[in-house]
C-alpha angles and dihedrals in degrees: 000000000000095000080051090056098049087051102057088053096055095044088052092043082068094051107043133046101270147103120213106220089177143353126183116187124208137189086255109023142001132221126214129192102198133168110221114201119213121256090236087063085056118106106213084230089061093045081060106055089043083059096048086050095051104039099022134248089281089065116096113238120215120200086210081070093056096092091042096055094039088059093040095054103044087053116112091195088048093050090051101046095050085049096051097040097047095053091045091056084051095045088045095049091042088050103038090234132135131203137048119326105192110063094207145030101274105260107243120205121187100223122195118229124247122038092000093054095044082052107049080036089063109033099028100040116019111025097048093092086052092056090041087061092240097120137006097211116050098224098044087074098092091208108069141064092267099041080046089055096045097043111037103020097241090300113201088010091261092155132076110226091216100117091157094269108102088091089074095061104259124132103151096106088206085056090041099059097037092061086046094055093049084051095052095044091045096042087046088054094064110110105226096187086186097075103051097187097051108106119211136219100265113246100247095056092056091044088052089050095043085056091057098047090242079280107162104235125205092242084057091052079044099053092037081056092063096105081070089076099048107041103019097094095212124015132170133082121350093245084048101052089038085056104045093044088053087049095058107017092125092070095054111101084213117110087189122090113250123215119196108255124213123244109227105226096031111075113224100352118120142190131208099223131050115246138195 
């Protein structure tokens, strides 16, 4: 249901005018940092193509439709609502349920970038699985921005890579968010004795961290892959997982034909199924 969530953010990022700078989702709620951008800054050719990718090329576009789209999707209100409604249609279907499922209107803050943004980005969004108790590590929470960056590598480029700090004169992404993940160790390591139930990073993750400059290694891309041997169904070379699906093509419910798909971090190792 979470990985559900996440997609139909993702899906509806594409479709209106907004960049998700960071998302964390919980068993309960979810929080969102997004950038809207005004209707005025939206070319009529781009509020095209956003309708063709959300009702299909099959759908006629009016230009008579061009003002109202470009009001609707650079809504944040809008945005909101259509994320919350339309995960709230599939929850209800998956669990055979009717009714409402938030209880309230979503809570909206204007953050300013920079310091302020780098801030709400680490406390707010990644590091509130840490203080639940859920992980010890950010982004081994496979439901947040952090946990999206580490793992996947960005994948789709979903995420903006604005964490505040491009004031600083930084624009390698590798750099950027190796300076983010050292703000957001170092911030998580902070021992806050006021709120007794917050959890911290432990001391000898972040040292260990600090010695290796937050520097993403290949072994990390490699461990945060694991999920590949467990739920791949088959993974090895290309020629390996072609053979065996050939092999035993006739026990896959699938009608469709499946191509092995390459695992970004592992050379040549590939899995037959794609996998968040």
């Amino acid at each position: 249901e979470k990985d559900r969530l996440v997609d139909i953010i993702k899906h509806l990022s594409r479709i209106y005018f907004a960049d998700v700078l960071g998302y964390c989702i919980m068993g309960n709620h979810f929080h969102l940092l997004i950038q809207m951008y005004p209707e005025t800054t939206i070319s009529d050719e781009e509020v095209k193509k956003r309708y063709m990718l959300y009702y299909g090329n099959d759908k006629c576009f009016s230009a008579d439709h061009i003002d109202r789209y470009k009001e609707k999707w650079s809504s944040l209100s809008e945005f909101m609502r259509e994320i919350k409604q339309t995960f709230s249609r599939s929850f209800n279907k998956s669990r055979n349920r009717k009714g409402t499922l938030w209880s309230d209107r979503f809570k909206s803050v204007i953050v300013e970038k920079g310091n302020t943004l780098i801030h709400c980005l680490a406390y707010i969004v990644d590091l509130n699985p840490v203080r639940a108790g859920i992980v010890e590590r950010p982004d081994d929470y496979r439901w947040n921005s952090i946990g999206y960056h580490v793992q996947t590598g960005n994948k789709d480029d979903f995420l903006s890579w604005d964490f505040g700090l491009k004031e600083f004169g930084h624009s390698d992404k590798k750099k950027l968010l190796s300076r983010y993940r050292r703000y957001v160790y170092e911030a998580g390591a902070i021992d806050r004795s006021e709120h007794k139930n917050k959890k911290t990073i432990p001391a000898d993750i972040v040292n260990k961290e600090r010695k290796r400059s937050y520097e993403i290694s290949r072994v990390d891309r490699f461990l945060h892959r694991s999920r590949y041997f467990t739920d791949s169904g088959i993974i090895g070379s290309k020629a390996f997982v072609s053979g065996l699906y050939r092999q035993f093509k006739s026990y896959f419910l699938s009608v469709n034909e499946k191509t092995p798909k390459s695992i970004a971090g592992l050379n040549g190792i590939y899995s037959l199924k794609r996998l968040t």
